[in-house]
C-alpha positions in Angstrom: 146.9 62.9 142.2 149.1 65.3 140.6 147.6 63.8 136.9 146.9 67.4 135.5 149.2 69.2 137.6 150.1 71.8 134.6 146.7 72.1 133.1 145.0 72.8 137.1 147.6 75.8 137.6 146.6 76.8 134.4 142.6 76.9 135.1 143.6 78.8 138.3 145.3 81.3 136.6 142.6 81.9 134.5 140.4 81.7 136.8 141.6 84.3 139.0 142.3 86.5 136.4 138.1 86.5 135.6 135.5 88.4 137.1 134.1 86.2 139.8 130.4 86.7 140.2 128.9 88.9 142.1 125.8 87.1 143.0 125.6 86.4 147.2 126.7 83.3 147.6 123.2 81.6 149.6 125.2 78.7 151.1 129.0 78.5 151.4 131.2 75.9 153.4 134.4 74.6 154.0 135.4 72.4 151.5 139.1 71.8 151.8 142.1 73.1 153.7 145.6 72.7 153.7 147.2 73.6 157.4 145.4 76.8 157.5 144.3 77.4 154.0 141.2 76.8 153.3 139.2 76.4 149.7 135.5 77.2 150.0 132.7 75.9 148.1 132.0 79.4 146.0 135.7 79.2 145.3 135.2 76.3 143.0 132.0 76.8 142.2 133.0 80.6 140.8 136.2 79.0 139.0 133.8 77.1 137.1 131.6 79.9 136.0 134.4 82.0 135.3 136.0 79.2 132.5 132.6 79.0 131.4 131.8 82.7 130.6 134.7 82.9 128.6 133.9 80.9 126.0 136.1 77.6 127.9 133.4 75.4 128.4 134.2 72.3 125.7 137.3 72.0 127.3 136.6 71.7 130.7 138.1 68.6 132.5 135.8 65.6 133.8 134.4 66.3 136.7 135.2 69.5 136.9 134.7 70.4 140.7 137.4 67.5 141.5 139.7 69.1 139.0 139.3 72.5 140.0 139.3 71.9 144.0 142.5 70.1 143.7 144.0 73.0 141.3 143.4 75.2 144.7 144.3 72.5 147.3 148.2 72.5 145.2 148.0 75.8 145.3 147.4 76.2 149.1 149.9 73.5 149.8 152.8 75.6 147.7 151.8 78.9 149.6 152.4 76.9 152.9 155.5 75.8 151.6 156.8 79.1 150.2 156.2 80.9 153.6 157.7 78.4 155.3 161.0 79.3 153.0 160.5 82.8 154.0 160.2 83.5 150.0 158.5 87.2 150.1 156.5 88.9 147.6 156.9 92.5 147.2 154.2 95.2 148.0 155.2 96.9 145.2 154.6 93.7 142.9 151.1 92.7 144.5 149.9 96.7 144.0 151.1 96.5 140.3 149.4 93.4 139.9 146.3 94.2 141.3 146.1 97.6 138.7 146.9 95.5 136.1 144.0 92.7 136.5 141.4 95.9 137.6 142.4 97.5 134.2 141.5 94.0 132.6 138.4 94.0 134.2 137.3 98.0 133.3 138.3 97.2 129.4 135.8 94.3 129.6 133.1 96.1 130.9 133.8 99.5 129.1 134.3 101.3 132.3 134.8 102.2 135.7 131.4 103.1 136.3 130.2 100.2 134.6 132.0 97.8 136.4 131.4 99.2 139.9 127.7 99.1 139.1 127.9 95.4 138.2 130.2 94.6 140.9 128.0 96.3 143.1 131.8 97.3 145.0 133.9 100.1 144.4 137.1 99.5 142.5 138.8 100.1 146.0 136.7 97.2 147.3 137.2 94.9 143.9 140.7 95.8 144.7 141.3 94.3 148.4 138.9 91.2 147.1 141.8 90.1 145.0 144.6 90.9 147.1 145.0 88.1 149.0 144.0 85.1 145.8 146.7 87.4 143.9 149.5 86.9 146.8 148.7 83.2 147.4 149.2 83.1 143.4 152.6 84.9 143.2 154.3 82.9 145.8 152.7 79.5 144.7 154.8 80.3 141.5 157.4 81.1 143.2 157.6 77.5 145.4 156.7 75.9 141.8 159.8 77.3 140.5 162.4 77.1 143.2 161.2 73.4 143.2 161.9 72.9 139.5 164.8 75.2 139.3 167.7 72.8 138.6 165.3 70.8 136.2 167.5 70.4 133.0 166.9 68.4 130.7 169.7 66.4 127.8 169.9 65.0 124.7 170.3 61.7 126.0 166.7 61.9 127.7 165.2 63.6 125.0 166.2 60.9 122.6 164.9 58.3 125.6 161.6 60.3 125.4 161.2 60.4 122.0 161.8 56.6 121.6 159.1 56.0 124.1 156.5 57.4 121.7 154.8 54.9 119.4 155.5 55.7 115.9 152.0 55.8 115.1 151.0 58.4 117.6 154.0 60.9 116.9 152.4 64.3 115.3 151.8 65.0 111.8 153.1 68.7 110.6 152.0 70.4 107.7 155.0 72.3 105.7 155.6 75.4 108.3 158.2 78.4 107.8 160.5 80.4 109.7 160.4 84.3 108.4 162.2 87.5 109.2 161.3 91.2 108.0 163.1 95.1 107.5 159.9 97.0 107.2 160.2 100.4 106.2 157.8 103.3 106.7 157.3 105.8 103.7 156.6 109.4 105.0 154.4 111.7 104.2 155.1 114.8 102.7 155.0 118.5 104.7 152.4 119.6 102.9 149.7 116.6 103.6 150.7 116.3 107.3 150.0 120.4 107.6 146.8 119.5 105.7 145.6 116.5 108.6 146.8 118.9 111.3 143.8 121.9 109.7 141.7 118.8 109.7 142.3 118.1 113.2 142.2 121.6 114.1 138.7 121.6 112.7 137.4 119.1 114.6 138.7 120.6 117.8 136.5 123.6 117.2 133.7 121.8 116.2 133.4 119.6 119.3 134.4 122.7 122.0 131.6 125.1 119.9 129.0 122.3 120.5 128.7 122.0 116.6 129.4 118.3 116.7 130.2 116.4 119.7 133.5 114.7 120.0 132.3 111.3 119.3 130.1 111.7 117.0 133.2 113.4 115.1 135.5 110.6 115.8 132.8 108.3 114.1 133.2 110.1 110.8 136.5 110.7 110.6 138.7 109.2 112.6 141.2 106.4 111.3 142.2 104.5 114.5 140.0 101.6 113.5 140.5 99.8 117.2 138.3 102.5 118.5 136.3 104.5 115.8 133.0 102.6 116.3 133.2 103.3 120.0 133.1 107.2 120.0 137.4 106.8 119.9 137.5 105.7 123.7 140.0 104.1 125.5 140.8 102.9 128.7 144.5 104.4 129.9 146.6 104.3 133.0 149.5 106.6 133.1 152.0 103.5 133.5 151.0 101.2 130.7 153.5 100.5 128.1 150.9 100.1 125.5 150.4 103.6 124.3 152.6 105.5 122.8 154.3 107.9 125.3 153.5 111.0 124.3 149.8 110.2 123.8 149.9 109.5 127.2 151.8 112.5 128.5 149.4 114.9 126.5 146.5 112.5 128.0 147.5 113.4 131.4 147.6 117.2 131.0 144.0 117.6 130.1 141.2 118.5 132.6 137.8 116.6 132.7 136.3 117.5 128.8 139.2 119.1 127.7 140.4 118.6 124.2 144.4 118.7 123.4 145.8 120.5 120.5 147.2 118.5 117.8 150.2 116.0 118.7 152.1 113.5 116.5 152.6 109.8 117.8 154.3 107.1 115.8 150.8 106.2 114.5 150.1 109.4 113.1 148.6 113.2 114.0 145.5 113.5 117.2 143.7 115.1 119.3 142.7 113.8 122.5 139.6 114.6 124.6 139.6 113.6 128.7 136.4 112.3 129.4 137.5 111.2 133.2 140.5 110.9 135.6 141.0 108.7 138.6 144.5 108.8 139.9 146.6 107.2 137.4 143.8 105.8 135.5 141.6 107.8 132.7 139.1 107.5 130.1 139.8 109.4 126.6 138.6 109.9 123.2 140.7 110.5 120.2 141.1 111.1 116.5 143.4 110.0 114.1 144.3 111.3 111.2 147.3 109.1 109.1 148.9 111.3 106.4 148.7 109.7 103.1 151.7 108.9 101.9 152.9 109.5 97.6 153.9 107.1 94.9 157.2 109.3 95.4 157.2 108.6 98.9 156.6 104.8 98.5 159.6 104.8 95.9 161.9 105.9 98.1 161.1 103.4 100.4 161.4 100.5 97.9 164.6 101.8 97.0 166.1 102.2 101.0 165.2 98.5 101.0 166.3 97.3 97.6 169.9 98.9 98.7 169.3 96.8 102.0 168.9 93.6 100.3 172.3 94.5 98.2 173.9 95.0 101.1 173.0 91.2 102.6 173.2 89.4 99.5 176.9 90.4 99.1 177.9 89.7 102.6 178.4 93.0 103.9 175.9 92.9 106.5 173.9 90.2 108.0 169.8 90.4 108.2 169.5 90.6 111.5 171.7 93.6 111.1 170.3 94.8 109.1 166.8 94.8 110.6 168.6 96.7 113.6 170.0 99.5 111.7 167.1 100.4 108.8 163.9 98.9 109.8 160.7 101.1 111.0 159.5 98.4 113.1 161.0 98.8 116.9 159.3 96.2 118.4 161.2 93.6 115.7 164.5 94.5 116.6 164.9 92.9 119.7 164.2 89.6 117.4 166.0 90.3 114.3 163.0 90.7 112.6 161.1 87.0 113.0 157.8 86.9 112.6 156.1 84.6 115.2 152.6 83.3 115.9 150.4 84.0 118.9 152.1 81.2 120.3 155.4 82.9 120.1 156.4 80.3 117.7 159.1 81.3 115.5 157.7 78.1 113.0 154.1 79.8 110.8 151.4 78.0 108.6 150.8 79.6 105.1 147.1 80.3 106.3 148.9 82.6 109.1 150.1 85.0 106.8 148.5 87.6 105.5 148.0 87.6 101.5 150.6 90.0 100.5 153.6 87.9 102.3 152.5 84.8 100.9 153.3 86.3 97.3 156.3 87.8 98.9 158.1 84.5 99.4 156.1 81.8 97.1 159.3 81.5 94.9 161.4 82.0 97.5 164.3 79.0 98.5 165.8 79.2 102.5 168.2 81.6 102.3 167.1 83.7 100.3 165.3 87.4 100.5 162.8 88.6 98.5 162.9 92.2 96.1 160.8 94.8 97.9 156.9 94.2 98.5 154.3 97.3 99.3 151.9 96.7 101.3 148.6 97.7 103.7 149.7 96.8 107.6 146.9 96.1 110.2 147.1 100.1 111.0 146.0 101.2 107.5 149.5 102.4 107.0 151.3 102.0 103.4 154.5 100.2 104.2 157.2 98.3 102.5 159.4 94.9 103.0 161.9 92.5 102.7 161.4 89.1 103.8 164.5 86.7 104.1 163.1 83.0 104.7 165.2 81.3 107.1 163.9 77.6 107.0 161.0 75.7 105.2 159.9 72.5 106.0 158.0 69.9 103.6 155.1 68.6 105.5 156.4 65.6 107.7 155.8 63.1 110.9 157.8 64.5 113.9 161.6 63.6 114.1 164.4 64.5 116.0 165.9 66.0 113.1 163.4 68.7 112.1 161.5 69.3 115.6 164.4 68.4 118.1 163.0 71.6 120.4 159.5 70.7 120.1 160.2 67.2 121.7 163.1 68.5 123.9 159.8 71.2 125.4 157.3 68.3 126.0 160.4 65.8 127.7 161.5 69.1 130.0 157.7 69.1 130.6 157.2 65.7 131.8 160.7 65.7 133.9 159.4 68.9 135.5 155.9 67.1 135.8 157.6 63.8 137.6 159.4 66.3 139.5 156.6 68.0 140.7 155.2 64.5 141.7 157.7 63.1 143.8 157.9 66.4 145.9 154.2 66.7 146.7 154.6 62.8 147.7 157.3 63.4 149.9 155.7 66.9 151.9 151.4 65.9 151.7 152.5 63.3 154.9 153.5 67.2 156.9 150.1 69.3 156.2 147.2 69.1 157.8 145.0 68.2 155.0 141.0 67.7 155.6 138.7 67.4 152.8 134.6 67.2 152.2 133.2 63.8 152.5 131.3 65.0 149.5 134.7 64.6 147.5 135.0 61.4 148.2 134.5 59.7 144.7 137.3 62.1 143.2 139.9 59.8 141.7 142.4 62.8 141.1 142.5 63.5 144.9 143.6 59.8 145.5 146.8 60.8 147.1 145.4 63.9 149.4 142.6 61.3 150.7 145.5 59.3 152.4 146.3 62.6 154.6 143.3 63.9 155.0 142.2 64.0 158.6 138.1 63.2 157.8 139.4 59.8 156.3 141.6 59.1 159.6 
C-alpha cells in the first residue's frame, strides 16, 4: 500500500476535474468503503475513461482499477479523518469551486447549451453532481496537509538522499538558463488609434444594419488570434481574473445581441457583442483592432531601455528594480522579471525560447544584459527587451553543487511520502474498511486487505 501515494491523488484530481460520462451506468455496486464512505464501481470505472479521453492513456498505472480504487479509498479515509478534526470547508469555497470546474467544462464543449445537451442535466444539476466529490476533495487536502505540515526537510538528509542514489542512475541535464526581462510597450500614435476606433465604428454599424453579421466580421478583421476563427467568442464570468477588467465591465452592460461602443483594454481598441447571459456567466463576441505602432515609436522604446540598461550596469539600480519601475509587463513584476517554464521552473532549455531571445543572449556571459532587442510577442504586439542572464549551466550529471533544490524537492518528497506511510499504518487498524472480493489480486491494496472486514 501507499506505493503511489502521490501519483493516485494526482489521477483523482484529474479525474474529478473531467467530465464523467453521462452514459446510465447498467450495473453499479459497492466496491469499497471506508466507515461510511463508500467508492462505487462507476466511480472507478469513469476515473478511467476520464484519464483516457484526455489524451492520458500511455501513462496509466498497471492495473489500473487497483490503482485508481485505492486513489479513492485514501481519499475516503483522509475525509473521515478530517471531519473527525472538525477541519471545515467553507460554502463560499465549495460554490467558487464548483463555478470554476462548470466554466472548465462549458469552454470544452463551447457552451452552455452544448454541454447541457450532452450532459443531458442542466448546469444546476451538473452542479449538485460535483458538490459532494468536490468537498470530499478539499478536506482530504486539507488532512494531507495538516498531516505533513511540520515535514522539513535539512541539508544533512538531503546530502543522505543524494548519497543513496547510484551514481549511474543520477539525471543527465542538458546546459539550461536562468533569464530575466524589462519589456517595454511602444505606443501608437493618436492619429492610428483614432483610425482603428472609425474601423471599429464601422463594423458596429455593419453588424447592427444586418450588412454583415458580427462573426462573420470578426473573421475578417479581427486581430485577437485566440478567438478569430471562432466568430470572436468567449466564454466569461463576471469574476474571472483572466480578462481584462474593463472588457468585462463593458461585457456586463450589454443586453442579449447588443454591440458596445469602442473601448480600449491593455490589448488594444474593441467592441463587444452579448450573445447570452446567465447570472454571472456570458457568452460574447469581440473585435480587436491593435494600433500599429511607428519606427518612431519603436525608437523610443529602444532608447527607454538602452537608458535602463545604463542605469544597472553602473550600479545605480538593480534589475529586479528595475523591471519594477519601467517594464510594460505587470504580470513579471511580482518575479523580477524571470522567465519560467510551464513547469514554473525558473531553469529553461534553448529549444524553449522563442527565436528572437535566443539571439538576444547567444553572446551573452551570467551577469550580463543584453543592448535592446525588438520583437513580435505571442499577441502580435511590436515590443522591445532587455534580458539580463542570471546563471548558465554547461550540460552536466546531477550534483549537489548545481541542482541542490532539485534534489532537496525529490528528498522533501519522499520524507513527506514516508510520512504519509507510517500514518495511514498507524489509523487503517480504526476504520471500518470492506473491500470486493473481486479486488483481491491487487498487490497495492496489501495493507487495506489486513482491515478489511470481507477478509475477517
Amino acid at each position: 500500500m501507499m506505493k503511489k501515494f502521490l501519483c493516485f491523488n494526482i489521477l483523482l484530481a484529474v479525474c474529478l476535474s473531467g467530465f464523467s460520462q453521462t452514459k446510465k451506468v447498467i450495473a453499479d455496486k459497492i466496491i469499497g468503503q471506508v466507515g461510511d464512505k463508500i467508492v462505487l464501481l462507476s466511480d472507478v470505472n469513469n476515473a478511467i475513461a476520464d484519464y483516457k479521453r484526455q489524451g492520458q492513456e500511455a501513462q496509466l498505472p498497471p492495473n489500473p482499477e487497483c490503482a485508481f480504487l485505492e486513489g479513492q479509498l485514501i481519499q475516503k479515509a483522509l475525509v473521515l479523518q478530517a471531519e473527525k478534526d472538525s477541519l471545515v470547508v467553507s460554502e463560499e469555497d465549495i460554490e467558487a469551486g464548483l463555478d470554476n470546474q462548470i466554466r472548465g467544462f462549458i469552454n470544452a464543449y463551447g457552451s452552455k447549451e452544448v454541454l447541457e445537451q450532452v450532459a443531458g442535466r442542466t448546469v444546476y444539476q451538473i452542479k449538485e453532481d460535483f458538490r459532494v466529490p468536490f468537498k470530499e476533495r478539499k478536506l482530504s487536502d486539507q488532512m494531507r496537509s495538516k498531516i505533513l505540515e511540520n515535514i522539513k526537510i535539512s541539508p544533512t538528509e538531503v546530502k543522505a538522499y543524494y548519497d543513496k542514489i547510484p551514481k549511474d542512475s543520477l539525471p543527465f541535464y542538458e546546459s539550461e538558463i536562468e533569464i530575466n526581462q524589462v519589456q517595454s510597450q511602444p505606443k501608437a500614435s493618436k492619429e492610428i488609434e483614432e483610425f482603428c476606433i472609425r474601423e471599429l465604428y464601422e463594423y458596429k454599424r455593419q453588424a447592427e444594419l444586418g450588412i454583415k453579421k458580427f462573426d462573420q466580421l470578426c473573421k475578417l478583421y479581427s486581430e485577437d488570434p485566440g478567438s478569430k476563427d471562432n466568430g470572436g467568442q468567449y466564454n466569461l464570468n463576471r469574476t474571472s481574473k483572466e480578462f481584462d477588467p474593463t472588457f468585462t465591465a463593458v461585457a456586463f452592460r450589454l443586453k442579449d445581441g447588443q454591440i458596445s461602443n469602442v473601448i480600449k483594454t491593455k490589448f488594444g481598441f474593441h467592441i463587444i457583442q452579448l450573445v447570452s447571459r446567465a447570472g454571472d456567466d456570458a457568452i460574447v463576441r469581440h473585435i480587436l483592432k491593435i494600433p500599429q505602432v511607428t519606427d518612431d515609436a519603436v525608437a523610443l522604446s529602444v532608447k527607454k531601455l538602452d537608458s535602463v540598461r545604463t542605469l544597472v550596469q553602473n550600479g545605480w539600480i538593480s534589475f529586479g528594480e528595475a523591471v519594477d519601475k519601467y517594464s510594460d509587463d505587470e504580470s513579471s513584476k511580482f518575479s523580477g522579471g524571470s522567465i519560467t517554464a510551464r513547469d514554473g521552473s525558473s531553469y529553461l532549455n534553448i529549444d524553449q525560447l522563442d527565436k528572437d531571445l535566443v539571439y538576444s543572449i547567444k553572446d551573452l556571459k551570467p551577469g550580463d544584459i543584453s543592448k535592446p532587442n525588438v520583437y513580435t510577442d505571442e499577441r502580435g504586439r511590436k515590443m522591445v527587451r532587455i534580458v539580463y542572464l542570471k546563471n548558465r549551466t554547461q550540460p552536466h550529471r546531477e550534483n549537489l553543487k548545481d541542482d541542490y533544490n532539485r534534489v532537496a524537492d525529490r528528498a522533501l518528497e519522499e520524507k513527506k511520502h514516508a510520512a504519509l506511510s507510517k500514518w495511514f499504518k498507524e489509523h487503517l487498524p480504526n476504520y471500518y474498511i470492506n473491500i470486493d472480493q473481486q479486488y483481491k489480486d491487487c498487490s497495492s491494496l496489501s495493507e487495506w486487505w489486513k482491515y478489511s472486514s470481507s477478509n475477517q
